[in-house]
C-alpha positions in Angstrom: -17.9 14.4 -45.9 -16.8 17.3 -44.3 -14.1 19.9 -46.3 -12.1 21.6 -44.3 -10.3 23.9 -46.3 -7.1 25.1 -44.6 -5.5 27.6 -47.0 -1.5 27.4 -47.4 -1.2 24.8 -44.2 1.6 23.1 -45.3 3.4 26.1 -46.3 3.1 27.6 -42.7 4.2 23.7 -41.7 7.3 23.9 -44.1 8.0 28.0 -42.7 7.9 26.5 -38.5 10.1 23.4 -39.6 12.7 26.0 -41.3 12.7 28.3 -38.6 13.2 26.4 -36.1 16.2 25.5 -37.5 17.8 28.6 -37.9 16.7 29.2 -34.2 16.9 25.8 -32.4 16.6 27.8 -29.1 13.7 29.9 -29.3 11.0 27.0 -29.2 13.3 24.6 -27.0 10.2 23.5 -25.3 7.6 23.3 -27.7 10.5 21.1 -29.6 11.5 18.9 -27.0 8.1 18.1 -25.8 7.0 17.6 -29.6 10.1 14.4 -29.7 9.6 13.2 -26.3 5.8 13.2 -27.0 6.5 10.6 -30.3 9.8 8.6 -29.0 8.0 5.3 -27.4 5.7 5.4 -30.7 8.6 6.0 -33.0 10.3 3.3 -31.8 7.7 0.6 -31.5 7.0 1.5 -35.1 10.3 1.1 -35.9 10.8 -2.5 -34.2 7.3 -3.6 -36.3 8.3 -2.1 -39.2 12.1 -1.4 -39.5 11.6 2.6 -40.5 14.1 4.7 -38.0 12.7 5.8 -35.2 14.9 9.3 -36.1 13.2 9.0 -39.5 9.7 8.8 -38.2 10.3 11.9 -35.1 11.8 14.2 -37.9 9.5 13.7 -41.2 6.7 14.2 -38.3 8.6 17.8 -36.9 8.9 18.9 -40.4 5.2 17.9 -41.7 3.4 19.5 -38.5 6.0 22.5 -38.1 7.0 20.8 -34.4 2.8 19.9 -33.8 2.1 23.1 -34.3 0.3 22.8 -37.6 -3.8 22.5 -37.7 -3.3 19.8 -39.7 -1.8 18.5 -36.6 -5.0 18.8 -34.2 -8.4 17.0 -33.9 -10.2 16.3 -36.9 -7.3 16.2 -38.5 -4.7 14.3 -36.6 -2.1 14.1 -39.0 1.6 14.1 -38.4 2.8 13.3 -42.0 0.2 14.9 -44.4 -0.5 11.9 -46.3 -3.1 12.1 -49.6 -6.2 10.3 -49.7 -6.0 7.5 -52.4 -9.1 5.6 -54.3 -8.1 2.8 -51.6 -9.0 3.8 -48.2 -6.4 3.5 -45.6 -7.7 0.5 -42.3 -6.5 3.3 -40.5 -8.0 6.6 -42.2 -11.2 8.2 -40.9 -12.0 10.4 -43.6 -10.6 12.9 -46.2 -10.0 16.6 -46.3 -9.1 19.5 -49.1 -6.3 21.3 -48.2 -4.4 23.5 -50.7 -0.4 23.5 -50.5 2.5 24.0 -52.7 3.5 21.8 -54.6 7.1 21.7 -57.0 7.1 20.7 -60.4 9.9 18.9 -62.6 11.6 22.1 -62.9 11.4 23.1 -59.4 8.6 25.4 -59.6 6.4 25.9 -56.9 2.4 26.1 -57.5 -0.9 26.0 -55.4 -2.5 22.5 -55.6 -6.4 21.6 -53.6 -5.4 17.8 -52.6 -7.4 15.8 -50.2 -5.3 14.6 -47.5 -6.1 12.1 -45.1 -7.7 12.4 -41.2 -7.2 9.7 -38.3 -9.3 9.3 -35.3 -6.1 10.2 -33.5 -2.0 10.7 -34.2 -1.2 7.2 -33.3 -3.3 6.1 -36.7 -1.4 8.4 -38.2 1.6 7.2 -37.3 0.3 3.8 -38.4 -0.8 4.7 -41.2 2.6 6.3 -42.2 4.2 2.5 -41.1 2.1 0.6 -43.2 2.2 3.1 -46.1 6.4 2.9 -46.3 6.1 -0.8 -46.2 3.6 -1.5 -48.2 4.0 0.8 -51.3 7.0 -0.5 -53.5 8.1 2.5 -54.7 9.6 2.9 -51.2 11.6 -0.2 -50.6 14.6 0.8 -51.6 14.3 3.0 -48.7 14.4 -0.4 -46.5 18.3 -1.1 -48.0 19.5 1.6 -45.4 17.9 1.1 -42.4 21.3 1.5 -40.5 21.5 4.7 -42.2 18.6 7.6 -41.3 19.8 10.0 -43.9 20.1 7.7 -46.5 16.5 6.2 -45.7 15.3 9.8 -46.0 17.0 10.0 -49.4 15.1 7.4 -50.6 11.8 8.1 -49.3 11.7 11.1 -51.2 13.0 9.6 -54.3 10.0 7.3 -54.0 7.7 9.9 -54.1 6.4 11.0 -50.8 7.0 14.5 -51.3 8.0 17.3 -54.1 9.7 19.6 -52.5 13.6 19.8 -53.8 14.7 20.0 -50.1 12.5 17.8 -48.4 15.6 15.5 -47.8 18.1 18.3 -46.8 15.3 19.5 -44.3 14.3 16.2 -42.8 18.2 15.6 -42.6 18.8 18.8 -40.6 16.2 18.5 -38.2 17.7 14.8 -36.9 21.1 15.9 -37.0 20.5 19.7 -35.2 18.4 17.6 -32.7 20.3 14.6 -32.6 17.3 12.2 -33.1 19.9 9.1 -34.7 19.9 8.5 -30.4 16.6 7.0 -30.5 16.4 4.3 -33.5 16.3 1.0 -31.3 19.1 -0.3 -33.5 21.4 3.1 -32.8 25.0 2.5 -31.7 24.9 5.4 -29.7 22.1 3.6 -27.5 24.6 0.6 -26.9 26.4 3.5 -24.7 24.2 3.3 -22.8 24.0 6.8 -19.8 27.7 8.4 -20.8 26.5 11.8 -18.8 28.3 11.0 -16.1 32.1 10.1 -17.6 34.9 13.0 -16.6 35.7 15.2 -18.9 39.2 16.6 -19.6 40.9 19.2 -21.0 44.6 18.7 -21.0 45.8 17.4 -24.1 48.7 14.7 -25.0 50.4 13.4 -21.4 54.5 13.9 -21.1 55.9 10.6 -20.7 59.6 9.9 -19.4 61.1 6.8 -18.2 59.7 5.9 -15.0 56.3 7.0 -16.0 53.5 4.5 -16.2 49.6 3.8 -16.8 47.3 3.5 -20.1 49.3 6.8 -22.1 52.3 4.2 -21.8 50.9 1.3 -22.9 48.9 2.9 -25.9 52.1 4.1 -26.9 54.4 0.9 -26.4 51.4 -0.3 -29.0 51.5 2.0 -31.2 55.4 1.9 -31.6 55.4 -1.7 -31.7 52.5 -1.5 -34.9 55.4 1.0 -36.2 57.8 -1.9 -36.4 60.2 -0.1 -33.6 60.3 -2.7 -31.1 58.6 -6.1 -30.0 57.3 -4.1 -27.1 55.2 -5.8 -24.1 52.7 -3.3 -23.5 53.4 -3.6 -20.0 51.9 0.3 -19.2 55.5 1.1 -17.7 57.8 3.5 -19.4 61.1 1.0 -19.2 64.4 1.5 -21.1 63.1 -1.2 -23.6 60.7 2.0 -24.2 62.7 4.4 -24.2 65.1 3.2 -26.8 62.0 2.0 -29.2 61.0 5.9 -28.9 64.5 7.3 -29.7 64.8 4.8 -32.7 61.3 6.1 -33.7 62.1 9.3 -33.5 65.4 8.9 -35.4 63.3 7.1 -38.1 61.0 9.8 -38.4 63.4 12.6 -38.1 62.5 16.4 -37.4 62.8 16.0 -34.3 65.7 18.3 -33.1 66.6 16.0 -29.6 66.5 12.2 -29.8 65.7 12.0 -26.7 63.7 9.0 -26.0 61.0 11.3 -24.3 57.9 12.0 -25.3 56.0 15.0 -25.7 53.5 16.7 -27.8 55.5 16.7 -30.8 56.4 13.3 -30.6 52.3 11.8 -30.4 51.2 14.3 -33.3 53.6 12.3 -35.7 53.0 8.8 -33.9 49.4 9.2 -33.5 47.3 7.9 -36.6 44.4 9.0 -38.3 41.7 5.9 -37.8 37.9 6.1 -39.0 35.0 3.4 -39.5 35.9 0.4 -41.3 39.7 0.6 -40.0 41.2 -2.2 -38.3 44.0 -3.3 -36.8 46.6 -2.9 -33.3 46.2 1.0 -33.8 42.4 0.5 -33.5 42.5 -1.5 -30.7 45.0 0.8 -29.2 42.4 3.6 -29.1 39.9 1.0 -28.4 41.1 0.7 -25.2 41.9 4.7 -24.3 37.8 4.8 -25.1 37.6 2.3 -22.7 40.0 3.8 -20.1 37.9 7.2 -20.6 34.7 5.5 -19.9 33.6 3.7 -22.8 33.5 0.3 -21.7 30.7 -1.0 -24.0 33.6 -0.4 -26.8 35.3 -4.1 -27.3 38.9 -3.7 -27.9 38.2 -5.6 -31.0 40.5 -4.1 -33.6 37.5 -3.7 -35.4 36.4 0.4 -35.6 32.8 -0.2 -36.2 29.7 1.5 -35.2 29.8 1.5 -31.8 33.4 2.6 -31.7 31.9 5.9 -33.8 29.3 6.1 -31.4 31.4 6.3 -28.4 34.2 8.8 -30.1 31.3 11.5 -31.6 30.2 11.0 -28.0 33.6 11.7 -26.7 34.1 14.9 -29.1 30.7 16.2 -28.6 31.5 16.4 -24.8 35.0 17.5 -25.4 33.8 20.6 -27.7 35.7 19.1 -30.2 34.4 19.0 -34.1 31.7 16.1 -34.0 33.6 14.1 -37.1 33.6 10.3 -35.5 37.1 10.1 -36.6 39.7 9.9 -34.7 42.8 12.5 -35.7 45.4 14.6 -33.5 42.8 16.6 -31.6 40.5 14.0 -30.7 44.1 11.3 -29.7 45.1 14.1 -28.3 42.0 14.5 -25.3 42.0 10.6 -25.3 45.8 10.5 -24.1 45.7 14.0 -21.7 43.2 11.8 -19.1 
């Protein structure tokens, strides 16, 4: 058997993941062409074996430092650096000595000689690392959170696979900085389906008066009439029935220093509320449909805020340059009722 010894690989591996978050910009290209190279793979791996596509892309960036890693290359061909075992892998070639840190129960780093496994090519690796999640049952727990990358992550390391004290927090940060949760087969924000072309706006909260009319009106003859001011149609026109449910509301509510019936900016900061996952109810379904209105039509106006609705409002606030939170407060109701 050959021995390639590689000294302090994975170190240099674990330095290129780290700095290319700090710097997302600098290698842009050798970054996107290392994801779009392992998408399709990623996610046929994860429809046979249920492991996130986002997972697979972002253990692999970290492991090979972005493909960059000799580790990475031919005779290698490794994208997740996993040990040789007395079993032999169906789909490992061979078995090399490399020596890399490893952390103790203290957190202590040291220089270990392991023998880590080589593949014929990167798409046995990749195999390999399927069948190795799956197989071993130190890492089923992992399988409880399939919905949930980070989590999965979490658990993964828990199990074992590696022993560094960040592993998770660096895994994490690579598919949140480059947004890999967009390319797990199951992802909500792949339901949206192509969302580059929806307008984007910058006015905030529309005026409304009586006479005025359209969607702002009749998320707001919903919202008052979840208030309790008003059996309100939500007819989308801005009547007198309207106008007295706003200046009873705004009576109610007081600080208001005109009850005028009107409403303006002041008025939809204290009307509007703060919704996130797992909320349910007419106010959902009332921003339900202003996602809809703004684009969103894969949203149901179900009542229901679930993962698609998060989807489509971090989608909204990421092209909106507002704070990606997926919940929706004054700034983001604020963009949804200025279109």
């Amino acid at each position: 058997m050959r021995r390639i010894r590689v000294l302090l690989a994975l170190l240099v591996t674990a330095m290129l993941g780290l700095s290319t978050l700090a710097i997302p910009q600098a290698h842009a290209n050798v970054q996107r062409n290392f994801i779009d190279s392992l998408v399709s793979a990623a996610q046929q791996n994860e429809r046979d074996t249920g492991i996130p596509a986002s997972v697979t892309i972002g253990m692999a960036a970290l492991e090979t430092g972005w493909g960059r890693s000799s580790m990475a290359k031919d005779p290698v061909n490794t994208l997740f650096n996993i040990k040789c075992t007395a079993t032999q892998s169906p789909f490992q070639q061979g078995c090399t000595d490399v020596a890399s840190y490893e952390y103790d129960s203290q957190g202590r780093r040291y220089l270990k000689v392991s023998g880590f496994r080589t593949y014929a090519n990167t798409g046995d690796s990749l195999r390999d690392f399927g069948r190795l999640l799956t197989t071993l049952s130190r890492y089923s727990k992992a399988f409880d959170h399939q919905d949930d990358p980070d989590a999965f992550v979490r658990e993964v390391h828990r199990g074992g696979y590696a022993t560094d004290p960040r592993y998770t927090e660096l895994v994490v940060g690579i598919m949140r900085s480059y947004k890999l949760y967009d390319y797990n087969v199951g992802s909500a924000a792949a339901a949206l389906g192509d969302t580059s072309k929806l307008a984007v706006t910058t006015r905030e909260f529309t005026d409304l008066k009586h006479g005025s009319s359209g969607q702002a009106v009749t998320t707001l003859q919903r919202l008052l009439a979840d208030d309790g001011h008003g059996s309100l149609p939500d007819t989308g026109n801005f009547g007198w029935q309207t106008q007295d449910a706003v200046a009873h509301w705004q009576h109610d509510n007081g600080g208001f220093p005109e009850i005028s019936g009107e409403v303006a900016r002041d008025t939809w900061e204290a009307l509007v509320p703060t919704l996130k996952e797992g909320d349910s109810g007419a106010t959902v379904r009332a921003m339900q449909h202003e996602l809809r209105h703004a684009g969103y039509t894969a949203v149901e106006a179900s009542g229901q805020f679930d993962r698609l609705t998060r989807a489509a409002v971090e989608d909204f606030q990421r092209r909106h340059s507002l704070p990606v939170t997926g919940t929706v407060a004054k700034l983001t109701w604020g963009r949804l009722l200025g279109n």
